[in-house]
C-alpha positions in Angstrom: 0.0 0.0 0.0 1.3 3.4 -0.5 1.6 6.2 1.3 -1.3 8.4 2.2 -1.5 12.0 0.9 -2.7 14.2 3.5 -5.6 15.3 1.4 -7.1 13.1 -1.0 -8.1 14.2 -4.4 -11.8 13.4 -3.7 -15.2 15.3 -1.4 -14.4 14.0 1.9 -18.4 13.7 2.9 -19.5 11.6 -0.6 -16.8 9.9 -1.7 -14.4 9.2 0.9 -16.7 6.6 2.6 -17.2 4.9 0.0 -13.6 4.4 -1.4 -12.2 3.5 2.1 -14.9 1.0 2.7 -13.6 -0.7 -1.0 -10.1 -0.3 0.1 -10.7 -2.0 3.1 -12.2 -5.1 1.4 -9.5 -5.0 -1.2 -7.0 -5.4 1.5 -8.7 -7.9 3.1 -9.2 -9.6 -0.6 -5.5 -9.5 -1.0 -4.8 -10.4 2.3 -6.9 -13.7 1.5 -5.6 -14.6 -1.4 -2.5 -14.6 0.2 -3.1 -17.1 2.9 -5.1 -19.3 -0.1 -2.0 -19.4 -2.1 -0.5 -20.5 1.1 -3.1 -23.4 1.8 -3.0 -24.5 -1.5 1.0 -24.9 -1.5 0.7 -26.8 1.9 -2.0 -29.3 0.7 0.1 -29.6 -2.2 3.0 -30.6 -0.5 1.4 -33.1 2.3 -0.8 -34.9 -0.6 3.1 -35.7 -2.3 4.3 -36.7 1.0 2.0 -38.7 1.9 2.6 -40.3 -1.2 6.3 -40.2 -1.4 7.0 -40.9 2.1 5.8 -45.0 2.4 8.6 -44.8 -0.4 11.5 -43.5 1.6 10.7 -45.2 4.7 8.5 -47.9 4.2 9.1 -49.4 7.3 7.1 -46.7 9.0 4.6 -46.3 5.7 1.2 -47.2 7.8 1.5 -45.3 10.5 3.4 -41.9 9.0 1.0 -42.4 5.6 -1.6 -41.8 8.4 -0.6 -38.8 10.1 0.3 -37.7 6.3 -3.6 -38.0 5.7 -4.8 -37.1 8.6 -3.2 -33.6 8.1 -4.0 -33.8 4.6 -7.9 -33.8 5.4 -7.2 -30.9 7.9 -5.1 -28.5 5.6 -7.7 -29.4 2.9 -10.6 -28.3 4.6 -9.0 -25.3 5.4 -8.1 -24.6 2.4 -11.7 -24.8 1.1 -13.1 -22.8 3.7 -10.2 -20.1 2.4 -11.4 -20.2 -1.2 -15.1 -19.9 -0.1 -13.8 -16.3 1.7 -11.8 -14.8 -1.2 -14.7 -15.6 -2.9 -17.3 -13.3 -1.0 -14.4 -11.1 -1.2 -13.9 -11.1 -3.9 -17.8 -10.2 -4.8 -17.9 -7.9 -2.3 -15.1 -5.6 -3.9 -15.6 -6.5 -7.2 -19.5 -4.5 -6.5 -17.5 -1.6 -4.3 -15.2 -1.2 -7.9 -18.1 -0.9 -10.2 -19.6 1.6 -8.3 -16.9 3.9 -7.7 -16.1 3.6 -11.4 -20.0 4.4 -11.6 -19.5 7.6 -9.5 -16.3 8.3 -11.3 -17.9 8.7 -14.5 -21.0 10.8 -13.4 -21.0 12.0 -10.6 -17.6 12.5 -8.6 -17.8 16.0 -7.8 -20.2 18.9 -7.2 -18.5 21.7 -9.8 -20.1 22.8 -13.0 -17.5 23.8 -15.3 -15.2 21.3 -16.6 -12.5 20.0 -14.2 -10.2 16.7 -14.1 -11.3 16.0 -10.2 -12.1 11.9 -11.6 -8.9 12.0 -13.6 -7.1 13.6 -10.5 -8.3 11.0 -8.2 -7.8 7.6 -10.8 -3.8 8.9 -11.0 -4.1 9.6 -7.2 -5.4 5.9 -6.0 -2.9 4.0 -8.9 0.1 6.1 -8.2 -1.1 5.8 -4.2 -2.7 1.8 -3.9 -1.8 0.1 -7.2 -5.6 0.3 -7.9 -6.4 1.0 -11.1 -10.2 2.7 -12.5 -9.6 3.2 -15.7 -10.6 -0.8 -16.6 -13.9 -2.3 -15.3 -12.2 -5.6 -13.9 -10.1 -5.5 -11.2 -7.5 -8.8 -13.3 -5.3 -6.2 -14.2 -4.3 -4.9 -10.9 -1.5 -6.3 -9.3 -1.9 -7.9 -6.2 
């Protein structure tokens, strides 16, 4: 995350709420993901070891092939419950996006004339959070 400017590039009553609320679940989205990619790798590597382990040392095979899927089940049913939440997340921010992008394009601010307050605030949040609202997917955003 990058740093925060002292004063935002948006109206602090209308819009702030809103795009603190979505960078709040995008954090937690991220954060998710993270610990997903995490379960993944560790279900990974106790379904080959329980498979390559009765190998190595097969005079323990029973007993540690076992354990091996005893912690298998475990670390896969975390895992699934950690997909199911970057799922919701994922929902949940990928609704937040649109809309801001919805109030980016009609109505950001209260002025009038011409002005570049939506441009000055998509440059702010991508040079600021890595967020981007020019597309209307959030694929292309690093994580």
């Amino acid at each position: 995350m990058g740093v925060l400017s002292p004063n935002p590039p948006f109206p602090p009553t209308r819009m702030a709420q809103l795009f603190y609320e979505f960078l709040g679940r995008y954090n937690d989205w991220k954060l998710a993901r993270r610990q997903e990619t995490i379960g993944r790798i560790i279900v990974l590597l106790l379904g080959l070891l329980a498979l390559i382990f009765p190998l190595i040392f097969p005079n323990f095979s029973l007993s540690v092939s076992f354990v091996m899927l005893i912690l298998l089940y475990f670390a896969t049913r975390r895992y699934l419950e950690l997909n199911e939440q970057v799922s919701h997340l994922y929902v949940n921010v990928h609704i937040l996006h649109h809309h801001l992008i919805g109030k980016l394009e009609v109505g950001f601010c209260d002025h009038r004339e011409p002005c570049h307050c939506a441009e000055n605030f998509r440059k702010y949040v991508l040079n600021n959070y890595n967020i981007s609202f020019d597309k209307g997917s959030l694929s292309g955003n690093k994580s």
